[in-house]
N, C-alpha and C positions, 0 to 999 in steps of 0.2 A: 773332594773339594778342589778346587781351581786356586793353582801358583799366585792366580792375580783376582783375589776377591772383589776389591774395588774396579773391575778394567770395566770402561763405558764412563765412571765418572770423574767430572773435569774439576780440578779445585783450582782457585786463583792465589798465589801466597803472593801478598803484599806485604810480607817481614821483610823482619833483620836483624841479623846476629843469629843469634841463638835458639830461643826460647821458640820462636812462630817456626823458622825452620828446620828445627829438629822435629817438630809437629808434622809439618808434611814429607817430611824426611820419611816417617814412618809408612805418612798414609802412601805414596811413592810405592814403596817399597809393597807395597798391595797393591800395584795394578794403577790407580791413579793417574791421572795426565794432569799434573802439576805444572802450569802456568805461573812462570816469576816474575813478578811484576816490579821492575827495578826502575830507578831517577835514573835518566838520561845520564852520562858521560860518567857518574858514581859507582851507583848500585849499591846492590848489598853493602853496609859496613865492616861486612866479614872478609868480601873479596882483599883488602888492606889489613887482616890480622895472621899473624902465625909469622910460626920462628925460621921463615922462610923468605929474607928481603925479596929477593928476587922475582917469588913468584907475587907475594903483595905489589910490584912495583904495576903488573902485569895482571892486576886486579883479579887473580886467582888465586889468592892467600890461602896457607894450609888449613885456618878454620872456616874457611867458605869452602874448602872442598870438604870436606866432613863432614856436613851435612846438605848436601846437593847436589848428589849422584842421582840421573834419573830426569832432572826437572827441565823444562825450556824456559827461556829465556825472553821477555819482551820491555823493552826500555818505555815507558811513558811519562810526560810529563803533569801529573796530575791535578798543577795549579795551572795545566788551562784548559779552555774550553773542547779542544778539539783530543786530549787525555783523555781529561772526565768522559767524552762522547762516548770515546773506543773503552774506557773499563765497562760501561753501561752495557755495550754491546757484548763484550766477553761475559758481562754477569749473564746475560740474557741468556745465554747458552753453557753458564754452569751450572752445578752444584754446589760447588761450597765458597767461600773467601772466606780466609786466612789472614788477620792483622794484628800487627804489635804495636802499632802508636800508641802514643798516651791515650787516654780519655779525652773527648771531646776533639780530636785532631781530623776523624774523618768526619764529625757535622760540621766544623768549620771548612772542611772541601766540599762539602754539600755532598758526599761519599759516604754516608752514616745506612745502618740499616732499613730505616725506615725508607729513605732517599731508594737503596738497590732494589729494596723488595716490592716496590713497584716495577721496578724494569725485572723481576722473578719474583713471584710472588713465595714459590718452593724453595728458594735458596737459603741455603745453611750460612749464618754468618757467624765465625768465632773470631771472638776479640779477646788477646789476650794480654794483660796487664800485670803490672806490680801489685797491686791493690783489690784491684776489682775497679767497675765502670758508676762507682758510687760510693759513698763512705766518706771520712774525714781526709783519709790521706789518698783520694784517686786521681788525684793529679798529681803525684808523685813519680816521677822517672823510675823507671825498673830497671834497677841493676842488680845482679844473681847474688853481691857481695851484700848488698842493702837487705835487700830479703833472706839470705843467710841469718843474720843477726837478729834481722826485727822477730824473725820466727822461733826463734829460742835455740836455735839447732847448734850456733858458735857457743852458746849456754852449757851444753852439755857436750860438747865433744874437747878432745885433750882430757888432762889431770888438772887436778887441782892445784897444778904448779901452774899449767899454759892455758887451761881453758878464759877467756872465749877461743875458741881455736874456730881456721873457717877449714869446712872439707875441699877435700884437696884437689878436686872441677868444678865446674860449675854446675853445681848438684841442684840451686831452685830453680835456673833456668832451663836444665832438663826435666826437673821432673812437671815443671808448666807446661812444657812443651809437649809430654808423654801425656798428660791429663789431657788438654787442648785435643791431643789426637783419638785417646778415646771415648771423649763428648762428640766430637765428628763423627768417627764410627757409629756410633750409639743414635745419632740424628738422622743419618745416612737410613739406616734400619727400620726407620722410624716413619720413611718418606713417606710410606701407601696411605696417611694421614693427610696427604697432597696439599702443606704447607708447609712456610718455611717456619727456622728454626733461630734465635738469637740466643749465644753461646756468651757466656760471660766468663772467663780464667782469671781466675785471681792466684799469681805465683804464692803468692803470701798463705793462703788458705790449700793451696796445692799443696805443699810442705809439709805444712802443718798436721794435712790430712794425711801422712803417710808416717809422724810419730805418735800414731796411735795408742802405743803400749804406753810410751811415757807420758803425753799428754792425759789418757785415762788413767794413769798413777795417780797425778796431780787431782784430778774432776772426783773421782769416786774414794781414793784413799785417803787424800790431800797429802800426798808424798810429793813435795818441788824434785823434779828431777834434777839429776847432780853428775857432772864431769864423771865420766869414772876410766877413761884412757882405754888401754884393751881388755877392760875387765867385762865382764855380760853381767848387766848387774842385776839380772835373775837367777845369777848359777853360777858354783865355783865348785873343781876349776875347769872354771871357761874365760880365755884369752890367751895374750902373749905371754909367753915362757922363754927361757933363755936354754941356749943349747951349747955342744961346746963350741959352733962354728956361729951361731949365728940366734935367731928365734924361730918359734914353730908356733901356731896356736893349737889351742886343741879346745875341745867341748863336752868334756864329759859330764852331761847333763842328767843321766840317771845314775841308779844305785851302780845297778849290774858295768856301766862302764866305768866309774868309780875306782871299783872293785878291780876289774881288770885293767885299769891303770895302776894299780898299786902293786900288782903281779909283777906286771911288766917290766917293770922301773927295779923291780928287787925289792921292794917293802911292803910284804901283803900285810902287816902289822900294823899300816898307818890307816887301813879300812877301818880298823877298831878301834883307832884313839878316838876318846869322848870327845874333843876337837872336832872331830872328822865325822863321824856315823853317820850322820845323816843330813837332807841337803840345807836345812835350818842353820845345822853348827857349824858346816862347813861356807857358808857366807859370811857369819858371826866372826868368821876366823880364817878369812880368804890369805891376811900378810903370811900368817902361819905356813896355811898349807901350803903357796907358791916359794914362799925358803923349803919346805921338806922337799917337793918338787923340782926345783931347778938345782937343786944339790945332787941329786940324780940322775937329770938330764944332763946334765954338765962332763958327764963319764961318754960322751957321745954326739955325734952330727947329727941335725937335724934329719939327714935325709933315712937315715938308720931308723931314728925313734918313729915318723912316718912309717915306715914299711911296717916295723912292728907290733907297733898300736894299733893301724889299719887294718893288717891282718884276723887281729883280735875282736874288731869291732868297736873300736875307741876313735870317734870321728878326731882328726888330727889333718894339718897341710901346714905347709911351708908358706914361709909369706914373701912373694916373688916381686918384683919389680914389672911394670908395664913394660918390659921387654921380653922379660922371662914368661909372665902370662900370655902374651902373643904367641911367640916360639913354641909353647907345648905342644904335642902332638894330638892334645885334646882336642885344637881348635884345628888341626890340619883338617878334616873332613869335614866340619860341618855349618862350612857356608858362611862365617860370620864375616871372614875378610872375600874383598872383591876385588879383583882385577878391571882398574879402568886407565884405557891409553889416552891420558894429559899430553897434549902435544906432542913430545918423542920418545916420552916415559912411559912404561907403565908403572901405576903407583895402585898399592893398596889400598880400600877405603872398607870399614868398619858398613854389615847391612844390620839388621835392626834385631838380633838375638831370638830371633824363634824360627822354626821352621812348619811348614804346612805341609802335612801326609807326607813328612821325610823329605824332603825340600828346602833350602833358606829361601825365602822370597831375595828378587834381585832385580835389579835396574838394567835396562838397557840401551843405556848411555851415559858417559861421563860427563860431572857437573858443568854447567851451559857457560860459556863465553860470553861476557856481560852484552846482550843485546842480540844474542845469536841467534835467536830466532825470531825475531819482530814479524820479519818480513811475511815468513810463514803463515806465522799467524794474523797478519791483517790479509793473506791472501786468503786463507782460510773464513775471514769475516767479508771475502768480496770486495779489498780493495786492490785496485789496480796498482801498475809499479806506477802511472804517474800519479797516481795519487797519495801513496807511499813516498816520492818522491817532495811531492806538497809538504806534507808531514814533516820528513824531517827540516827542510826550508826553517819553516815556522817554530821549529825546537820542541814540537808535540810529542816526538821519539828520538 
């Protein structure tokens, strides 16, 4: 298989923030030639986010660089005539667009599906929303924090002390953005059909569709799913535990690891308490078992009980900080962080978690300077510099 699956096709991203450009963040990261399509003198609203003033000032904000390694850069102004002209033409020679406006924002540019698929009849168009492009609430603003909530997911996450709790990034506008990208893919595959394809994301039903288990609790058992904090509330014990330095979690989901957890620990005895035997009594009786438990982990550091129980076969990890998970040496080989030189730095940036036939897919080039490549690319569609030069005049680019 080929590092660059997608290489030959052009996608246009006409996001922002998040959700659309973590989408083609992915596809990118496949070979792609990912055209950004940014508001004159703006851009993206990411270029102004992260805990980084400096480079916000300088409209390269740390969460615009994390997700737009790889992509170019073309500034347009799409409420006028002579924007609209040049998206037309870029459609005309893509593949896919890529957008996050609300509902109904690109038929008021006259910029809607129907509108591009005349200037490509084969073009792939993903629209990706809060909502969906239809329903009660699809003219609703998509925010990751809004959709968190409306989707049940702050419902059940935390204890019963703190739940609603929200997760701890922005969990629905990734995984919108992850879905978006693989409805593209899946469209892309799809081409030898030799039409195009209208893609509709709804973050809200993206979510949703990925708490499967507990959602199917609810539909088939009628069990309302409930907070349950570190606990796995299909199996105990599985979750956080207390150690004498710190917490561990662990998973011991069958008998046989059960079992050899109780070796471990110095109490093969608590295998047989009628409490304990089996996996029914031991949910029935999760407070129980986590006091016998952490009364014996407490004789030791986390890093200890790891190696031991590991060795045994009793899935167990430490539960490390976003610095510490970085730093492992797990991650030294295998491609996930990248090297790209940002002005006089090099800065790490996160590639998209998988590799092809031993390989991480990878970019090459750092995320684009708002407008950095206009030029290019309308030279690329045949315009002249004085014509380019026209353009800007008039505030088209």
């Amino acid at each position: 298989m080929t590092q660059a699956p997608l290489k030959g096709i052009r996608i246009l991203d006409l996001t922002n923030v998040l959700a659309g450009p973590f989408c083609c963040h992915q596809l990118a990261h496949m070979g792609a030639d990912v055209i950004k399509v940014e508001t004159p003198g703006t851009g993206d609203l990411a270029r102004q986010l992260g805990a980084d003033p400096a480079r916000n000032a300088d409209l390269m904000g740390v969460s615009f660089l994390a997700q737009n390694p790889g992509k170019r850069s073309i500034t347009l102004n799409l409420k006028s005539a002579s924007g609209k002209r040049i998206l037309k033409e870029l459609v005309q020679k893509a593949d896919v667009l890529v957008e996050n406006f609300r509902p109904g924002v690109m038929a008021r540019l006259n910029l809607d599906y129907d509108t591009l698929a005349r200037e490509n009849p084969r073009l792939v168009y993903c629209a990706i929303s809060g909502f969906g492009q239809d329903g009660p609430l699809a003219k609703l603003p998509a925010y990751d924090q809004i959709v968190q909530g409306m989707s049940g997911v702050m419902s059940i996450t935390g204890d019963a002390n703190t739940a609603p709790y929200r997760v701890g990034y922005p969990m629905a506008d990734t995984i919108g953005g992850m879905t978006a990208a693989f409805a593209v893919a899946a469209a892309l595959a799809n081409k030898a059909e030799d039409r195009g394809t209208f893609i509709d994301v709804s973050m809200l039903e993206a979510v949703i569709a990925t708490m499967g288990w507990v959602v199917s609790n609810h539909l088939i058992a009628s069990k309302t799913p409930t907070p349950n904090g570190n606990d796995n509330f299909t199996s105990s014990p599985s979750g956080t535990f207390k150690t004498a330095d710190g917490v561990m979690n662990i998973a011991a989901n069958k008998q046989e690891q059960f079992e050899a957890l109780c070796e471990i620990i110095g109490n093969p005895a608590l295998a047989q308490d009628p409490r304990f035997v089996d996996r029914k009594s031991r949910l029935a009786n999760r407070s129980a078992l986590t006091a016998e438990l952490e009364a014996a982990l407490a004789t030791a550091p986390t890093h200890e009980w790891v190696e031991r129980l590991t060795v045994q076969g009793v899935p167990t990890g430490p539960v490390w900080s976003v610095p510490e998970a970085l730093a492992h040496p797990q991650l030294a080989d295998r491609g996930l962080l990248q090297t790209h030189r940002i002005g006089e730095q090099d800065l790490q940036l996160v590639g998209i978690g998988a590799k092809l036939d031993g390989v991480a897919p990878s970019v090459g080039s750092p995320p684009p300077a708002l407008g950095a490549h206009t030029n290019d690319i309308l030279s690329e569609l045949g315009y002249d510099k004085a014509q380019i030069s026209g353009l800007k005049k008039e505030g088209a680019i």
